[in-house]
Each structure stands twice: as C-alpha cells, then as structure tokens.
C-alpha positions as a Markdown table, in Angstrom:
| # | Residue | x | y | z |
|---|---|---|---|---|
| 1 | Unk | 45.0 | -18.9 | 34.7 |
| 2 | Unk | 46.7 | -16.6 | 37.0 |
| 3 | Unk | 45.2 | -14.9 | 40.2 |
| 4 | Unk | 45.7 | -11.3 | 38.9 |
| 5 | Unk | 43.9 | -9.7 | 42.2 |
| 6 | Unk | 46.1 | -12.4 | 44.6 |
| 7 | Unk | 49.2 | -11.7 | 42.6 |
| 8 | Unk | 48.5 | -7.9 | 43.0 |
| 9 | Unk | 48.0 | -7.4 | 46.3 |
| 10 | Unk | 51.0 | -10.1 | 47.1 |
| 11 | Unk | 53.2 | -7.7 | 45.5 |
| 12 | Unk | 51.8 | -4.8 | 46.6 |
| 13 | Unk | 52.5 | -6.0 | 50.1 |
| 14 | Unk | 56.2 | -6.6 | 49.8 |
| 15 | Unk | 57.6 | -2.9 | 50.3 |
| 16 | Unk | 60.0 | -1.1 | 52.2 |
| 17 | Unk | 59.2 | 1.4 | 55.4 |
| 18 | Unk | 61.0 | 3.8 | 56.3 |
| 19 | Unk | 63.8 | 2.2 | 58.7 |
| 20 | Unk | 64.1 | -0.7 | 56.2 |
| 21 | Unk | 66.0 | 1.1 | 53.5 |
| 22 | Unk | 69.8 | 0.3 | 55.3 |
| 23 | Unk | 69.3 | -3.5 | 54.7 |
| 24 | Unk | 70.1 | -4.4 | 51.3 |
| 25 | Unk | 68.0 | -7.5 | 51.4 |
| 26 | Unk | 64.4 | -6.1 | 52.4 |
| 27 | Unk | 65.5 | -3.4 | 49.3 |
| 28 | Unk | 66.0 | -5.8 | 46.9 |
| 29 | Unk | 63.0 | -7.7 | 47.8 |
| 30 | Unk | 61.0 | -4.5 | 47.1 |
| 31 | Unk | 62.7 | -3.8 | 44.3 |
| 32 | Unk | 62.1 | -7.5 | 42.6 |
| 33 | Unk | 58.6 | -7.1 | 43.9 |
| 34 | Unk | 58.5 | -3.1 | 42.1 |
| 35 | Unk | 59.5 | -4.8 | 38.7 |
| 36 | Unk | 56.8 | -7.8 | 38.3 |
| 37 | Unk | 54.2 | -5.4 | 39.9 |
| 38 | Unk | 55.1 | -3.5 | 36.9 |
| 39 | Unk | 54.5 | -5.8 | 34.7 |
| 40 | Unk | 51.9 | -7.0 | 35.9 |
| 41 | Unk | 50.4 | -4.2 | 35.7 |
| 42 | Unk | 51.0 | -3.7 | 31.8 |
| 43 | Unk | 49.1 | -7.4 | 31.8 |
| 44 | Unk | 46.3 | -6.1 | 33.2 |
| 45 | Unk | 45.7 | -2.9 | 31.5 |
| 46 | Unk | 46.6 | -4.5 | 28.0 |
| 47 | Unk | 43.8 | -7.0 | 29.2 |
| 48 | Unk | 41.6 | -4.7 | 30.2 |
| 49 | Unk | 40.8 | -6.6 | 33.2 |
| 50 | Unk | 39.4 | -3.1 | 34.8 |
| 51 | Unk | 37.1 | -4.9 | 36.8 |
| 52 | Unk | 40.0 | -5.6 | 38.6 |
| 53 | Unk | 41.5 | -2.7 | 39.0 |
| 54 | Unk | 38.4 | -1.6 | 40.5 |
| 55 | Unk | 38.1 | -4.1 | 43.0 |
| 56 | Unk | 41.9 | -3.3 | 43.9 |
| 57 | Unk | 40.5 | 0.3 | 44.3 |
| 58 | Unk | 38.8 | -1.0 | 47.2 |
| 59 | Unk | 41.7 | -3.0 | 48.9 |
| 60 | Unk | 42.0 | -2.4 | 53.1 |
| 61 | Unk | 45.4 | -1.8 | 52.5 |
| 62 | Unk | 46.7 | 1.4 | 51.3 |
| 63 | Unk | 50.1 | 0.4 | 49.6 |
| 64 | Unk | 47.2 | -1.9 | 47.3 |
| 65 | Unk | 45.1 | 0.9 | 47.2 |
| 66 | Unk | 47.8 | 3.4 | 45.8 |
| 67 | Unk | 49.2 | 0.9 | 43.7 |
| 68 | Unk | 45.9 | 0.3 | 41.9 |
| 69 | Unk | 45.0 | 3.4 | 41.8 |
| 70 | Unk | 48.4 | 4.6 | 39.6 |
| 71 | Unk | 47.4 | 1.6 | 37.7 |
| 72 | Unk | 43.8 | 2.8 | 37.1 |
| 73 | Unk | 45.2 | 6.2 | 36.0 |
| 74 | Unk | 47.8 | 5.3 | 33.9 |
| 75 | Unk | 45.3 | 2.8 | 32.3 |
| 76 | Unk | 42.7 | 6.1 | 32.1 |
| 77 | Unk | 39.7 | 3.9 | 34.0 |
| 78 | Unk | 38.3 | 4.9 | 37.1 |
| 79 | Unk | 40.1 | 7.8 | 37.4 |
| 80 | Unk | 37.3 | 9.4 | 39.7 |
| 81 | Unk | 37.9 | 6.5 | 42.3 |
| 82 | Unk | 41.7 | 6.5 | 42.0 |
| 83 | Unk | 42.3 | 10.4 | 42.2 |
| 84 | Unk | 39.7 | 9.8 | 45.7 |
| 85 | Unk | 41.9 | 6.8 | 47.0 |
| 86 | Unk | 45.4 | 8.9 | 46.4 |
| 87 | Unk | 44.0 | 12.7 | 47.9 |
| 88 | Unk | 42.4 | 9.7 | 50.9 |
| 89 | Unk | 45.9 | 8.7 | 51.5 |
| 90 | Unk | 47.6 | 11.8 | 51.3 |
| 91 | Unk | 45.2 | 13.2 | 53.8 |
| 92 | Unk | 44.8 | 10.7 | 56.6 |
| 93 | Unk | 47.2 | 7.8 | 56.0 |
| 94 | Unk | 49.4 | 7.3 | 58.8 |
| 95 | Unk | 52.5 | 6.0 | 56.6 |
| 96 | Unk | 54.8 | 9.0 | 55.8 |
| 97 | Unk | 56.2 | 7.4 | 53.0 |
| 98 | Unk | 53.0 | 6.8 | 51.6 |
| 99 | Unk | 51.8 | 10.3 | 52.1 |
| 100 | Unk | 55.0 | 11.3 | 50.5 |
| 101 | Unk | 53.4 | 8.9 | 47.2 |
| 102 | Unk | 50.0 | 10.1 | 47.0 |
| 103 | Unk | 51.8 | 13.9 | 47.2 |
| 104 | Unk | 53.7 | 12.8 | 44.1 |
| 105 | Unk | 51.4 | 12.1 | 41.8 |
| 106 | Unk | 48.7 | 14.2 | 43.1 |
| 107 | Unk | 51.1 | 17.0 | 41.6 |
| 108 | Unk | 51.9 | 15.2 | 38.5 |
| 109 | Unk | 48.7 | 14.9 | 37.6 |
C-alpha cells in the first residue's frame, strides 16, 4: 500500500527557487516531480482519501501546504482550510515565488 502523505510531501519538496531555474537539471527534477504530484493527486481525490488532504493542510512546509491546498480545492473538500492556507501564504510567506502561487489562484478563484 503506498504512503500517500510520504509520497506527497516528498514531491512536494522537490521544487525549483528562484536562482535554480538556469540549471536544466534541478528543472527537470521539478518538472518529473510536477507530473507524478499530479497524478497523484488525481489518486487521491478519486480515492477520496480527504483525510489526507486534510492532514497535508496542516504540513510545516508551505510548498506542501499550497500544494494540498490546490488539491483540496480542486477535489471541492476543505475548501475553508485551503482558501485560509493559500491567503496565509500570500500574506506572510517569505518565498516570492510562492507568494506569486497563492496570488494566482487566489484570483482564479
């Protein structure tokens, strides 16, 4: 049986910042990381393993908390929690990149 909430955060954790986008290797790795995150993602909400994707709501680390929180609303559970986490990031999250995120979807909400 697979480690959804492992597997999650794992990918989750593989991402590019800011200065890492002229090496074609750390891109890629993001990029392979982006695509199995996404299906993943499709696992779990076709499981409906939302208890889950609550607990990832809650994860210390914001690029885990954003990416469970688009999960959450693209699944249309917890969206009370995941709009919080996103408008939480956008506000006070010291990663541009991930302010620039949360901004995103805030608006195409």
């Amino acid at each position: 049986m697979k480690d959804y909430y492992e597997l999650f955060v794992q990918l989750s954790l593989i991402y590019c910042k800011k200065e890492d986008y002229s090496c074609s290797k750390k891109v890629k790795a993001h990029n392979a990381a982006q695509n199995k995150l996404l299906k993943l993602q499709n696992e779990l909400i076709k499981n409906k393993n939302y208890d889950i994707m609550l607990s990832l709501l809650d994860h210390e680390d914001d690029h885990v908390a954003l990416n469970a929180a688009m999960m959450c609303l693209k699944a249309n559970v917890h969206n009370r929690q995941a709009r919080l986490i996103i408008e939480r990031i956008y506000t006070s999250s010291k990663d541009e990149l991930l302010r620039f995120s949360a901004d995103m979807i805030l608006h195409g909400i």
